[in-house]
Structures are given as C-alpha cells and as structure tokens.
VMD Tcl script that draws the C-alpha trace (Angstrom):
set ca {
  {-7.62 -229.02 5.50}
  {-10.63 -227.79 7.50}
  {-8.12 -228.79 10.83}
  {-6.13 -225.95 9.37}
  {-9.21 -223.58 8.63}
  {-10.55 -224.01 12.23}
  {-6.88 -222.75 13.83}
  {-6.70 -219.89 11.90}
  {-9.96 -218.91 13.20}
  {-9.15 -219.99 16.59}
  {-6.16 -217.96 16.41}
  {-7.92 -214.90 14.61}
  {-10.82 -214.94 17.17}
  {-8.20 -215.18 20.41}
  {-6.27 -212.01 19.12}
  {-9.31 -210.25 18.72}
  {-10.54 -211.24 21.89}
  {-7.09 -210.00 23.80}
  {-7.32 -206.91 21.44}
  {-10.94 -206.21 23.04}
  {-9.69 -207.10 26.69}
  {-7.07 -204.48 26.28}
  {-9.19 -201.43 24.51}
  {-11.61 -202.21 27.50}
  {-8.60 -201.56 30.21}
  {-8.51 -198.45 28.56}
  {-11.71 -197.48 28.25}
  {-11.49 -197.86 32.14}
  {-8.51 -195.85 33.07}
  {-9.56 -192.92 31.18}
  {-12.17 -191.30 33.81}
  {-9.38 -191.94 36.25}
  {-6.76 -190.15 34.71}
  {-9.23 -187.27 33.95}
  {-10.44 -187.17 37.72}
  {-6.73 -186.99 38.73}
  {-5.83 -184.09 35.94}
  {-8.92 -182.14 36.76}
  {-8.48 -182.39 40.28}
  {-5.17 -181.55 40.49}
  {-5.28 -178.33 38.80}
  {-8.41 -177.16 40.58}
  {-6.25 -178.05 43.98}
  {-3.35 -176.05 42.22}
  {-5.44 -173.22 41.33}
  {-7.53 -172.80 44.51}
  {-5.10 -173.39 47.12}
  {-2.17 -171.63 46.14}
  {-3.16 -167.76 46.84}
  {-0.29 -166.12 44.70}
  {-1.81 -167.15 41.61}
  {-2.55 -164.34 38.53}
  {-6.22 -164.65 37.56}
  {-4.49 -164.98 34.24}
  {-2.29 -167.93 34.95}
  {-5.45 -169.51 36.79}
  {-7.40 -169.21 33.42}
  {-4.82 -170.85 31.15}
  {-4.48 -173.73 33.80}
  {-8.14 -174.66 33.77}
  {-8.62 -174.03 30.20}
  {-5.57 -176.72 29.36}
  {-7.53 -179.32 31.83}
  {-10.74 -178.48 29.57}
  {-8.71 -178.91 26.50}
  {-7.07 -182.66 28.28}
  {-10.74 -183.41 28.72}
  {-11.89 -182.97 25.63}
  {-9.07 -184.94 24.19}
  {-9.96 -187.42 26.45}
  {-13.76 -187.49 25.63}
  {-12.72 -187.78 21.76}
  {-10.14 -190.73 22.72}
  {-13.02 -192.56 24.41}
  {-15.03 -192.17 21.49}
  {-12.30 -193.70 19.10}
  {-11.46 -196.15 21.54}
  {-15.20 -196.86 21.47}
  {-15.02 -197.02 17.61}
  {-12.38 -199.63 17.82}
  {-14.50 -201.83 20.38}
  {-17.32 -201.93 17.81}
  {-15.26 -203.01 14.97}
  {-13.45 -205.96 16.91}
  {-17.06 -207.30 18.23}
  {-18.41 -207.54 14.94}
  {-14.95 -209.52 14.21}
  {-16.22 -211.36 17.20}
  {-19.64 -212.10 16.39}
  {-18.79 -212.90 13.11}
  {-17.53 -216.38 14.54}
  {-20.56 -217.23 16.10}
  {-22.60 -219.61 13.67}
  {-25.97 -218.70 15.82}
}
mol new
graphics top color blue
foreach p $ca { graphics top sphere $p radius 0.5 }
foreach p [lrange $ca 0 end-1] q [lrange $ca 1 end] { graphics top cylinder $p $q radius 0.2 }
display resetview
C-alpha cells in the first residue's frame, strides 16, 4: 500500500517538475520574441522614408501594446512557476 502511495507521488512530483521545465522555456523566449517585434518595427519605421507620421504612430503603438501583453504574460507565467514549486517543495520532508 505505501509502494502504491510513493508512485503516485513520484509520478505527481515528475509532471510537475516537466510542467516547471517547460513554463521556464517560456519564460526564456519571451524577451526574445519582444527584441525581435520591437526591433523589427523600429527598422520598418525608420528605414522606409515613405512612411505617414500617422502610420508610423500606429506601428509603434501596436509593438507597445505586444509588449505589454508580453510583460503581463511573464507575470502569469511567473504566477504559474510559483504555484508548481510550492507543489514541489511540498515533497520535500526537510
């Protein structure tokens, strides 16, 4: 009986553990996919001369709005992290 007890915490601690692993991979793309947006359309907007002012403004503003929902993503994704270490942690017996 405890046999059976100790795989199903085995087994609950190794998906929380891959869980983790892949919120962390991520939590590390994230400031490369917000480099490569951000980047992109200030290369767009400042080295193509036949831009509007106007069209120029609505580009930037949509890579601040990606940004922030990028920002709030890492904080959920951040959330997430906390709640599956204390899932973690809760199998140590220290």
């Amino acid at each position: 009986m405890q046999n059976d007890s100790f795989e199903r915490d085995r087994a609950c601690y190794d998906q929380n553990f891959q869980q983790m692993r892949a919120l962390n991979d991520q939590m590390v793309k994230i400031p490369q996919v917000a480099v490569a947006i951000t980047g992109g359309l200030w290369f767009a907007v400042g080295s193509v001369s036949g831009f509007d002012k106007q069209v120029a403004f609505i580009l930037l503003s949509f890579g601040c709005v990606i940004n922030f929902g990028l920002a709030a993503s890492c904080l959920r994704i951040r959330d997430v992290m906390s709640s599956y270490l204390e899932k973690i942690e809760s199998f140590s017996k220290d």
